[in-house]
C-alpha positions, 0 to 999 in steps of 0.5 A: 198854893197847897193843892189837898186832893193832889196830896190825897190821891198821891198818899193813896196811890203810892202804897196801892202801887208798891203792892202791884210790883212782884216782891223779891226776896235772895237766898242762899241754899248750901248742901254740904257733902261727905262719906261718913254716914254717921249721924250728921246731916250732909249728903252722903256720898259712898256708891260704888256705881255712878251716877248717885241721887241724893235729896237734901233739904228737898232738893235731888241732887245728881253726882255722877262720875267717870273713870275707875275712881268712885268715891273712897269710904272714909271719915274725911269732911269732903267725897273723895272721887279716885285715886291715883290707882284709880283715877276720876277723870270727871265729876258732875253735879246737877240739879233742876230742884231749885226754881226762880233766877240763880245769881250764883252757884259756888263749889267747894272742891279741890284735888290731890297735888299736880292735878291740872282739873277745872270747874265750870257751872251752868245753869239753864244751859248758861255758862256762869262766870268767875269774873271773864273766866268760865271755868277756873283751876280746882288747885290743890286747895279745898275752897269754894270757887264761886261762878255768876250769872242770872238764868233759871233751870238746870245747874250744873257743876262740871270737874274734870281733869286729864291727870290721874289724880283724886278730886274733892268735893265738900258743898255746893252754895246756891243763891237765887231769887224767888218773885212772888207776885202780891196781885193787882188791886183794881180800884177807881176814885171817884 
C-alpha cells in the first residue's frame, strides 16, 4: 500500500536537510618563490637580514634563516640559502594566513650534494606526517615533499641541517577545507 503523504513529507524533507549540513569545499593555494625580482609573480626572496615577510596572494608568509648564509642573488627558479663558505644551518617558513582545516602542506626544497638536512611541517603545533615519518631527508633533488594531517593554525615549515651546505627553496602547496554553514531553515508541516 502507496502511503502519498510518507512520500510527500520525505520529497520535503531531504532537500530542507541537506541545506542545514555545513558545505565544504578543498583547495589548494601554491606560493612559488625565487630571487630574480624581474617581472614574474613569485615571492621574491633577496634580504640580506632574517627574518623576511612577504604577502603573495593575500597571505603573509614569514621565511627566516639562521646561520652566515642569507639568500644569493641570482636568476635560479628556487631562494637559494648559504654557501658552503657561508652555510644556513636552518630555514623556516610559516604562516597563520590560511584559515579552515589543512589537509596537507607539500615544500618544494632540496640542497647541495652531501647534505644530510630534513624537513618537518606543523600546523597548529601539529606534527604532519609523510606516511609514519614526520620528517624526511631534503636530498639532493629539487622536489616537493609532501606531509598530511588534519588541524588548523599556524603552519610551518622547519629545513635544517648540521652540514655546511646550500638548502633550496621553490614553493610551498597548501590544501585546505573551508566550512560554510548555509543556515537552518526552521519549518513546521502541518
Amino acid at each position: 500500500m502507496k502511503h502519498p503523504f510518507f512520500n510527500r513529507v520525505l520529497w520535503l524533507l531531504i532537500p530542507l536537510l541537506t541545506l542545514s549540513i555545513p558545505k565544504a569545499w578543498g583547495t589548494t593555494y601554491t606560493m612559488t618563490m625565487d630571487q630574480n625580482a624581474k617581472g614574474n609573480n613569485n615571492v621574491h626572496v633577496t634580504e640580506s637580514t632574517s627574518p623576511a615577510s612577504k604577502t603573495y596572494n593575500a597571505v603573509t608568509w614569514s621565511i627566516a634563516w639562521a646561520g652566515k648564509g642569507s639568500p644569493t642573488s641570482g636568476s635560479k627558479s628556487q631562494v637559494q640559502f648559504g654557501t658552503a663558505s657561508n652555510p644556513c644551518s636552518s630555514v623556516t617558513i610559516s604562516t597563520s594566513g590560511i584559515s579552515g582545516t589543512i589537509s596537507s602542506v607539500s615544500v618544494t626544497c632540496s640542497g647541495a650534494s652531501s647534505n644530510d638536512a630534513t624537513v618537518s611541517i606543523s600546523v597548529g603545533g601539529t606534527a604532519f606526517k609523510n606516511g609514519n615519518n614526520t620528517s624526511l631527508s631534503v636530498g639532493t633533488t629539487l622536489n616537493a615533499k609532501t606531509f598530511s594531517g588534519s588541524a588548523s593554525g599556524t603552519i610551518e615549515i622547519s629545513i635544517s641541517q648540521s652540514t655546511s651546505k646550500a638548502l633550496y627553496v621553490s614553493a610551498v602547496s597548501v590544501t585546505y577545507t573551508s566550512c560554510t554553514n548555509l543556515g537552518t531553515i526552521n519549518g513546521s508541516f502541518s
